[in-house]
MARROFI-748301 format. One line per 2 residues: number of its first residue (from 1); their letters; for each residue y negated, z negated, x of C-alpha. Coordinates in Angstrom, 3 decimals. Example, Ala and Ser with C-alpha at 12.3 -4.5 7.8 and 13.67 -1.06 7.14 Angstrom:
BEGIN
1	as	4.500,-7.800,12.300; 1.060,-7.140,13.670
This chain:
BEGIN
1	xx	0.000,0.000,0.000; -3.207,1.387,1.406
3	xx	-5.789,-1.447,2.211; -9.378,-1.382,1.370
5	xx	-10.734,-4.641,1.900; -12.451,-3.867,5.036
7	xx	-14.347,-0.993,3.444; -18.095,-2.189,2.932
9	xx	-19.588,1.520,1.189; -22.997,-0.447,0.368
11	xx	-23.564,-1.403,4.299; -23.043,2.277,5.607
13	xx	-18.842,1.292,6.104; -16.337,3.931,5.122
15	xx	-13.326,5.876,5.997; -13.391,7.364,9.370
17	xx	-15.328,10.494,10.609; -13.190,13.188,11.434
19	xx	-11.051,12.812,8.671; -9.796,9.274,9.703
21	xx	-7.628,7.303,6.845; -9.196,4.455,4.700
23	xx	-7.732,2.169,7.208; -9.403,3.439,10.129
25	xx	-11.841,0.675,11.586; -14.000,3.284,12.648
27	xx	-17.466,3.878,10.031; -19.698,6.776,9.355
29	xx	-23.099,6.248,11.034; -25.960,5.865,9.296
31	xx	-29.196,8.556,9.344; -31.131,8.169,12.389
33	xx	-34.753,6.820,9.970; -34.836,6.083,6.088
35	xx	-37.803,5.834,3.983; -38.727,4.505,0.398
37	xx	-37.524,6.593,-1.957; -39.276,5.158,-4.860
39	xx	-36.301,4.987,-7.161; -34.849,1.751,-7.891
41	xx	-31.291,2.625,-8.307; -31.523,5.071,-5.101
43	xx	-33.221,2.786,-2.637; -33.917,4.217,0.681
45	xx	-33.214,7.680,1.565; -33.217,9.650,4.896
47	xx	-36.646,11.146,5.749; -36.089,14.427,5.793
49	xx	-34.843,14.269,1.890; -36.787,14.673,-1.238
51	xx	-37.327,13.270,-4.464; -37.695,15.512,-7.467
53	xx	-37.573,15.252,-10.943; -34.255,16.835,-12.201
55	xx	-35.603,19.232,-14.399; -36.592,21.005,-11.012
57	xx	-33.371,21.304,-9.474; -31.611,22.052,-12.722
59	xx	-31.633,22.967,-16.175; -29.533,20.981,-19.115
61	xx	-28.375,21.899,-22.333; -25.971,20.933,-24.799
63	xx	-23.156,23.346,-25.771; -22.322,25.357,-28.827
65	xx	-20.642,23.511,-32.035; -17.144,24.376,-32.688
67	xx	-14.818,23.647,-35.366; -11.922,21.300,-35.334
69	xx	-9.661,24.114,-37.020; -11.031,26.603,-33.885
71	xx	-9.266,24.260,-30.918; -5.334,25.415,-30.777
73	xx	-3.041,24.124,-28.076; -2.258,27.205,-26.690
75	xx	-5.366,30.051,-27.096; -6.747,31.358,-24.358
77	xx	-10.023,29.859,-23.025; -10.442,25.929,-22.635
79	xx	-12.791,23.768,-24.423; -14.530,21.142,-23.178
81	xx	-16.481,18.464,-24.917; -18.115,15.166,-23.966
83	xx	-14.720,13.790,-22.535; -13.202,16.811,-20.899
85	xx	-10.886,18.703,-22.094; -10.069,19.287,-25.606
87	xx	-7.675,22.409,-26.451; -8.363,25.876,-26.341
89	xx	-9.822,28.701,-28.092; -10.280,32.480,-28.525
91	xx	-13.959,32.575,-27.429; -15.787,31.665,-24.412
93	xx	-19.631,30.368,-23.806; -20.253,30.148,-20.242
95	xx	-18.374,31.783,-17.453; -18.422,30.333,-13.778
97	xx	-18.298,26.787,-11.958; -20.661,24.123,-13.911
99	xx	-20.721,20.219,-14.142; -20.702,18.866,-18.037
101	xx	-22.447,15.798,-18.866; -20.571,14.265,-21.926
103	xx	-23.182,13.692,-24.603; -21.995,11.487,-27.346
105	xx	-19.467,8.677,-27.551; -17.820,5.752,-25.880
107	xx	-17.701,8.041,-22.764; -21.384,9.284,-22.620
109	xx	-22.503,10.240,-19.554; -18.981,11.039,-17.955
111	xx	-18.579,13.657,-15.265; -16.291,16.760,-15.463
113	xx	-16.458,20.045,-14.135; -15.006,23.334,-15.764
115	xx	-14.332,26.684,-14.062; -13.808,30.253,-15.335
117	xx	-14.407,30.909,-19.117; -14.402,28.255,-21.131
119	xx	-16.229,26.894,-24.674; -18.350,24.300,-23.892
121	xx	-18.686,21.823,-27.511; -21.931,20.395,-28.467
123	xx	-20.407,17.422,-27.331; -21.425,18.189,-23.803
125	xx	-24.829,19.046,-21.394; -23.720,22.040,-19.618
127	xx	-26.023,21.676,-16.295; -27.303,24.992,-14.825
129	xx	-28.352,24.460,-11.188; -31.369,26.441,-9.804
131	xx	-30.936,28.962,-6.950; -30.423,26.697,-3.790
133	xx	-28.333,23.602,-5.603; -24.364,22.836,-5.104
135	xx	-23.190,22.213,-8.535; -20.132,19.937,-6.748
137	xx	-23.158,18.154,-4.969; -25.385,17.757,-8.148
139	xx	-22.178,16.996,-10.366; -21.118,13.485,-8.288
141	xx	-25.006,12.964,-8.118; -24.899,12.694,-11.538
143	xx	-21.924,10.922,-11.269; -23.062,8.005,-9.258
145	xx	-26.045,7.398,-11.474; -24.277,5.853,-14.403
147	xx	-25.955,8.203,-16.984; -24.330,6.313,-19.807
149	xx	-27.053,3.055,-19.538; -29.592,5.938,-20.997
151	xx	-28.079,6.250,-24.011; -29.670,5.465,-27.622
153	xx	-28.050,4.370,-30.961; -25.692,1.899,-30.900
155	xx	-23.291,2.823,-33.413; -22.910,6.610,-31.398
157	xx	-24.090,6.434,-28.210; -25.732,9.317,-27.256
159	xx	-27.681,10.626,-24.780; -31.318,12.351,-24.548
161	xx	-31.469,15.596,-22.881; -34.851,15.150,-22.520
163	xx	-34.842,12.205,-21.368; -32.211,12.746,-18.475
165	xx	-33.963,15.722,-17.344; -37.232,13.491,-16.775
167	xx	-35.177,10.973,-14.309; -35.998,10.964,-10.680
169	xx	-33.229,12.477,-7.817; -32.733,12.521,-4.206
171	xx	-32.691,15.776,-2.783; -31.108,16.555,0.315
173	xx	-31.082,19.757,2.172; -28.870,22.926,0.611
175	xx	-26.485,22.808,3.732; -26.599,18.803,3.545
177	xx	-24.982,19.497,-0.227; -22.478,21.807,0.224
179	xx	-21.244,18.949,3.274; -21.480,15.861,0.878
181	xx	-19.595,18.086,-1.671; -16.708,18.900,0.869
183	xx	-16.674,15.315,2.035; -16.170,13.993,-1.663
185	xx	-13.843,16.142,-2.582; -11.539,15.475,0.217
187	xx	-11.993,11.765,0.103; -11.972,10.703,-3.649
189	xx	-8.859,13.395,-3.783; -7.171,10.695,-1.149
191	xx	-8.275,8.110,-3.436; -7.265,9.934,-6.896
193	xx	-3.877,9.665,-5.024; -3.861,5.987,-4.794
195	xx	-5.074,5.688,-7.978; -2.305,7.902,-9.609
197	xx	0.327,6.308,-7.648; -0.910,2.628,-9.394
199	xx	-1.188,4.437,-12.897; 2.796,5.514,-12.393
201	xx	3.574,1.819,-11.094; 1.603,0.373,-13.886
203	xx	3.466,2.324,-16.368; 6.732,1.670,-15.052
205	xx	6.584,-2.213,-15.217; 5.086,-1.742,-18.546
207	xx	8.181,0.095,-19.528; 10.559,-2.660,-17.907
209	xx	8.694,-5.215,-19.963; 9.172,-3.623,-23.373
211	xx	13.088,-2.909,-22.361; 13.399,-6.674,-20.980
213	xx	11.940,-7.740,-24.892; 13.745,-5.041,-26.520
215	xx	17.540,-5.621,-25.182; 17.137,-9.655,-25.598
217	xx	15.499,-9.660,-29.512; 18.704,-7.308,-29.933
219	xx	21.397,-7.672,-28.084; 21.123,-11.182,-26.468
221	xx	21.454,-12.723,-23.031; 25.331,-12.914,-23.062
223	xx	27.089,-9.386,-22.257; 30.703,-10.315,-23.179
225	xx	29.327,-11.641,-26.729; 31.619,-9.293,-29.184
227	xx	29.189,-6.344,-31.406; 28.862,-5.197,-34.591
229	xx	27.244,-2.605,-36.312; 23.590,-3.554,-37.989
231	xx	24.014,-0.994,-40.332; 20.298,0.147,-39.252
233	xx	19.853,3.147,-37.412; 17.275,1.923,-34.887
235	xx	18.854,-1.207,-34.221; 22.793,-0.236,-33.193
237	xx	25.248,-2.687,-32.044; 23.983,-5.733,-32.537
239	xx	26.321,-9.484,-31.637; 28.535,-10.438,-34.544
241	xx	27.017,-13.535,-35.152; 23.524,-12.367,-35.727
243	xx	22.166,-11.564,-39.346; 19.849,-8.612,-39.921
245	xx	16.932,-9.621,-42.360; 13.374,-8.777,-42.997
247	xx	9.995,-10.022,-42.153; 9.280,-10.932,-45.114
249	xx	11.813,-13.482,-45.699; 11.074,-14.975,-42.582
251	xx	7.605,-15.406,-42.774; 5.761,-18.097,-45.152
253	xx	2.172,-16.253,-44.480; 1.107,-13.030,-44.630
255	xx	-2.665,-12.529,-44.235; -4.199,-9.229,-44.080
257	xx	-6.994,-8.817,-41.573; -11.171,-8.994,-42.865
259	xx	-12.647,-6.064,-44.187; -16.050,-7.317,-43.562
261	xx	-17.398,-7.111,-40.049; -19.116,-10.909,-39.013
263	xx	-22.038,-11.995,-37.289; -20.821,-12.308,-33.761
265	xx	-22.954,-14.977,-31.924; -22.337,-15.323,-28.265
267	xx	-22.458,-19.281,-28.287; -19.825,-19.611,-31.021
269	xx	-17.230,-22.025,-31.046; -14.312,-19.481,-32.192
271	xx	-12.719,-16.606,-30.794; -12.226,-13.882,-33.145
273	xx	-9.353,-11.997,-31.660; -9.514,-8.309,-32.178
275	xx	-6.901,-5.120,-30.886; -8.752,-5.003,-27.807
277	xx	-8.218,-8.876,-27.271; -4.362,-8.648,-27.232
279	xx	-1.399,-6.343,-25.177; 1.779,-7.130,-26.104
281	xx	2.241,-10.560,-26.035; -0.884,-11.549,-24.108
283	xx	-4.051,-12.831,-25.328; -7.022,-12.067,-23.232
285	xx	-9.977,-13.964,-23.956; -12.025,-13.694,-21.632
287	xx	-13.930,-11.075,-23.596; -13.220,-11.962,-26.938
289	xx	-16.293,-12.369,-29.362; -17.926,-15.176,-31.119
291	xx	-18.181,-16.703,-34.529; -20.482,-19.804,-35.505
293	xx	-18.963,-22.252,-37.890; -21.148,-20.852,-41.045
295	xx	-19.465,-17.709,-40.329; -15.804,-18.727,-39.465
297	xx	-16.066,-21.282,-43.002; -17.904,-19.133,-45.314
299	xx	-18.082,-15.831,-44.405; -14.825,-14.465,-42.973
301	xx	-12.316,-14.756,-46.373; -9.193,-15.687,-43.898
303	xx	-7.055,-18.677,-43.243; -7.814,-20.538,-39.850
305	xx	-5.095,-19.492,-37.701; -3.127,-22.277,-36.108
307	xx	-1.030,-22.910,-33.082; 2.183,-20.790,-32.920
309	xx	0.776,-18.219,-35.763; 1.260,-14.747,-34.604
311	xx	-1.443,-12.284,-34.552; -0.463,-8.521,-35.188
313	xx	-2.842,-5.110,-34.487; -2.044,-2.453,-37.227
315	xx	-4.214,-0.263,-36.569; -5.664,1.617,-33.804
317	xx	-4.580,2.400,-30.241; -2.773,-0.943,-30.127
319	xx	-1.528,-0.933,-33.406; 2.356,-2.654,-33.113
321	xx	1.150,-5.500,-30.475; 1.874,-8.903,-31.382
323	xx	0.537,-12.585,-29.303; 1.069,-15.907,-29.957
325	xx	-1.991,-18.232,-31.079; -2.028,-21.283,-28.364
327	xx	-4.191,-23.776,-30.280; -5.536,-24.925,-33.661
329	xx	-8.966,-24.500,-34.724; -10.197,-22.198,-31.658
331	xx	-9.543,-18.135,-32.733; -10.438,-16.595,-35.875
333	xx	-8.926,-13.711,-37.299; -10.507,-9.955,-36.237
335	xx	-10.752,-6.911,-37.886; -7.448,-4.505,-38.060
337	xx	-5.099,-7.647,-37.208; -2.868,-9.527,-39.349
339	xx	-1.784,-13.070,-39.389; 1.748,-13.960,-39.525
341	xx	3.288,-17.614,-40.125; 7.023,-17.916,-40.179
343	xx	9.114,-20.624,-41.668; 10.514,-23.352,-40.113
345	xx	14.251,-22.117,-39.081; 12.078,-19.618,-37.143
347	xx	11.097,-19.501,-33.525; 7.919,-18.495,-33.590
349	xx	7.984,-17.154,-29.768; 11.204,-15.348,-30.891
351	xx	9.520,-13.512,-33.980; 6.379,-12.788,-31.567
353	xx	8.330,-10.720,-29.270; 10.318,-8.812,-32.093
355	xx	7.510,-7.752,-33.095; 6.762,-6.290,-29.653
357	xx	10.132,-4.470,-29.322; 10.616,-0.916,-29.563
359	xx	12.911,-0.842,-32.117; 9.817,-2.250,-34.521
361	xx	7.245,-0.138,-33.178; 9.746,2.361,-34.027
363	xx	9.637,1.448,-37.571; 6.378,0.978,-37.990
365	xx	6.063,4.498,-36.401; 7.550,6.364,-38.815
367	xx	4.914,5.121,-41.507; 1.963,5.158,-39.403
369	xx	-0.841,7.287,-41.257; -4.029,8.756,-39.409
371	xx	-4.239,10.811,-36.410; -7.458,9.620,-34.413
373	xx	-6.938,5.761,-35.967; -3.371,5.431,-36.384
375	xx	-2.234,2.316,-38.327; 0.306,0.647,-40.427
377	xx	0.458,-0.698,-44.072; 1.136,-4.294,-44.937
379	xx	3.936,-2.962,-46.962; 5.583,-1.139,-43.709
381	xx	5.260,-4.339,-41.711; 6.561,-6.694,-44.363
383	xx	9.716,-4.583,-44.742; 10.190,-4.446,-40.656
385	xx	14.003,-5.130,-39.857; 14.396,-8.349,-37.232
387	xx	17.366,-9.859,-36.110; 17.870,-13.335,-36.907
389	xx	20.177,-15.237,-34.328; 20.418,-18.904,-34.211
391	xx	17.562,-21.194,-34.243; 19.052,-22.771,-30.453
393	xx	19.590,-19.297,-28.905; 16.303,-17.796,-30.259
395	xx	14.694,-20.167,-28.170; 16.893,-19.542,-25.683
397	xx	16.076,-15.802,-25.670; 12.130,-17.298,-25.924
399	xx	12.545,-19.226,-22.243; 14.204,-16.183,-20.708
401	xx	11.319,-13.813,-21.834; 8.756,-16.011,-20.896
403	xx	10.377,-16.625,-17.439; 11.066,-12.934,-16.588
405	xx	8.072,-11.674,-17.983; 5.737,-14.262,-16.352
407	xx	7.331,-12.361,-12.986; 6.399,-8.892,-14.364
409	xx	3.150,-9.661,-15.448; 2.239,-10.817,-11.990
411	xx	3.214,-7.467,-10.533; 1.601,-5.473,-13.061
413	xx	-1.994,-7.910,-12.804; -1.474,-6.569,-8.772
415	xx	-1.461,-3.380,-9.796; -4.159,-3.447,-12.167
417	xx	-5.967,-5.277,-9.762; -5.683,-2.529,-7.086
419	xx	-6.231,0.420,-9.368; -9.870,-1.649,-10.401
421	xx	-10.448,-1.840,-6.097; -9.841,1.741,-5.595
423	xx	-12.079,2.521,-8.563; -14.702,0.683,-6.901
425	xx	-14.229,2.186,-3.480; -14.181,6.139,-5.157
427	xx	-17.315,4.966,-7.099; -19.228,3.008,-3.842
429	xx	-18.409,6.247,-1.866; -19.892,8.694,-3.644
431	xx	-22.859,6.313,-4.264; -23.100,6.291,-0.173
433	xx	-22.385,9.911,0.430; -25.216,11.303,-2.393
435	xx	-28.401,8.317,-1.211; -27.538,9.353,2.207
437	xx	-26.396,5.269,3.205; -23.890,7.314,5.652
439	xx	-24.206,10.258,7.523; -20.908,12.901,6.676
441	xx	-22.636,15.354,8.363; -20.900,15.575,10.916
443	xx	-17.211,14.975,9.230; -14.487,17.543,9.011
445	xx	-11.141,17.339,7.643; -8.364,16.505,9.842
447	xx	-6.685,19.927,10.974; -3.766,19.249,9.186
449	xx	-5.554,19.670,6.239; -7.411,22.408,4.621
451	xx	-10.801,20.765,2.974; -11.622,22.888,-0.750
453	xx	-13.634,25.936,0.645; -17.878,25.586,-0.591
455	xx	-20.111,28.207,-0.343; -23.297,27.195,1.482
457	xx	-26.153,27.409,-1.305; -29.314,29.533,0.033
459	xx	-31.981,28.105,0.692; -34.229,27.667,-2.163
């Protein structure tokens, strides 16, 4: 595993000239004089660059509208909208190399790049260089300037042409772009690596988790145990002494989510746990939101979850994922989750991580309604299939999954952990590359290599 933690980006630190590997001790030097550049986010800048307005190095506009029925999967030009790529089409808008500026959404302000003929939506700012400009250069520019804290509305973010057009850029010399350009592309491709190689990892131990949860909620911890049939299809072979029953008769609450969005308040006393609050299993509330006691009393039309209830997301990306509540009188209940109280000859930890097994997503799947929101009706949910073993050896399955899981999760918060670092360092790189806080001038590839071929703008 690649280590970065000697990389300082923001003090002129980075991987090695020449092409040297993330590892290599050696830095890039800095310009030999720097000078004010007047822009706060920029700082100071090597002499010989300029600051212009970037209206005068380039000129933005938003793309052509498109219908939903127009994007196929398998037409022949690409389209690409705020986010990158969405589908394909039989019609084209721009032809050559441009950087898109995604206008609307959670992602506004994201980067991407498209090539050839393609359909750019109205979703995205196609940018149009002037004569003299690296579009690769201007593009991680962009990048690196976090366009998204410009944008206005906060129930659809979206951003002001105008507006970013009017912002203040460093300008370095046409030669000096086309270098940065080659430099970044080289360098975050090394670190796109990394980052993939995490994503697979991550994935991976996710999928061990789920088949951990989903072999002990159905087949148990003891292999010579004899089988039967469950007499469901997505269940199999289950051990004979099991019964097969429903959530519903193993539950003595059923409470649908809200339907009213609350008054958050930062300095609340309760955690209202939402689908972005909870990944199978796990409760994270470190960014949960807030409720006063006026609102959690009066306003909210729920019953106060209590310790060992389980919370369940139907709807949205995380619909199927189920936690445990740890405490009395601390969480409320968020939108698009459901709260779930079982009976006493239930183990509530056992029921939790049912829930989280792929053979009930699986049911819940085949009911799910909605293509950009997906979720599941109470009546799906209260009709799931479970497994009901014995009281002892539910929580005997309960200790195991908590014991091997607690070992997974460790690995995977590693993982995470790394991904977020190499994130970072791509993001602290460019940053360094395009306010000239290190010299690449004088980098090449290693000659092993072949660095992505840029033409040298002309001068302007």
């Amino acid at each position: 595993m690649t280590n970065l933690s000697g990389t300082n980006l923001n003090s002129g630190a980075a991987v090695g000239p020449q092409g040297g590997g993330m590892d290599n001790p050696c830095t890039f030097p800095k310009y030999p004089a720097y000078k004010d550049s007047g822009v706060e986010w920029a700082g100071e800048l090597p002499v010989e660059w300029q600051v212009l307005k970037l209206k005068r190095v380039a000129r933005l506009q938003s793309g052509e509208f498109i219908t939903a029925e127009a994007i196929e999967e398998d037409a022949q030009y690409p389209v690409y909208g705020g986010n990158g790529l969405r589908g394909y089409t039989v019609a084209y808008t721009h032809d050559g190399e441009f950087a898109l500026i995604g206008r609307q959404g959670a992602l506004c302000g994201n980067i991407n790049y498209a090539e050839g003929k393609f359909w750019a939506s109205e979703h995205a700012v196609v940018i149009y260089p002037e004569k003299g400009i690296v579009t690769r250069w201007l593009g991680e520019l962009l990048r690196s300037m976090n366009l998204g804290q410009y944008s206005v509305s906060a129930a659809q973010p979206g951003l002001s042409v105008e507006r970013i057009a009017d912002l203040f850029i460093p300008l370095p010399s046409p030669i000096e772009q086309t270098q940065i350009a080659r430099f970044l592309d080289y360098e975050t491709a090394r670190i796109d690596a990394l980052i993939g190689e995490q994503q697979r990892l991550i994935e991976l131990l996710k999928e061990k988790r789920q088949a951990v949860i989903s072999h002990a909620v159905t087949k148990g911890l003891d292999p010579t145990v004899p089988m039967k049939d469950s007499g469901v299809e997505w269940l199999g072979e289950v051990p004979a002494h099991w019964t097969v029953t429903k959530l519903k008769f193993v539950t003595d609450q059923v409470v649908d989510c809200p339907h009213e969005t609350p008054i958050y308040d930062p300095d609340g006393d309760y955690l209202v746990i939402r689908t972005a609050d909870i990944d199978q299993g796990v409760l994270k509330p470190e960014h949960m939101y807030r409720l006063d006691r006026e609102q959690y009393t009066h306003r909210t039309r729920r019953m106060g979850l209590e310790k060992n209830d389980v919370v369940y997301s139907r709807e949205g990306e995380r619909w199927g994922h189920a936690a445990l509540v740890p405490q009395d009188d601390l969480y409320a209940l968020g939108q698009r989750m459901m709260q779930l109280r079982v009976c006493g000859s239930v183990c509530p930890e056992f029921f939790m991580y049912q829930l989280n097994s792929v053979t009930t997503y699986r049911q819940g799947e085949v009911d799910t309604v909605g293509a950009t929101a997906p979720h599941v009706n109470i009546s799906t949910v209260i009709n799931y299939c479970l497994m009901r073993p014995p009281i002892a050896e539910q929580r005997e399955i309960s200790q195991y999954l908590s014991k091997t899981l607690g070992g997974l999760d460790c690995l995977l918060g590693e993982s995470l952990e790394m991904k977020g670092l190499l994130q970072e360092r791509r993001s602290a790189l460019i940053s360094a590359a395009v306010t000239g806080k290190i010299d690449v001038r004088g980098w090449q590839p290693p000659a092993s290599t072949q660095a992505p071929k840029l033409e040298v703008a002309e001068a302007v």
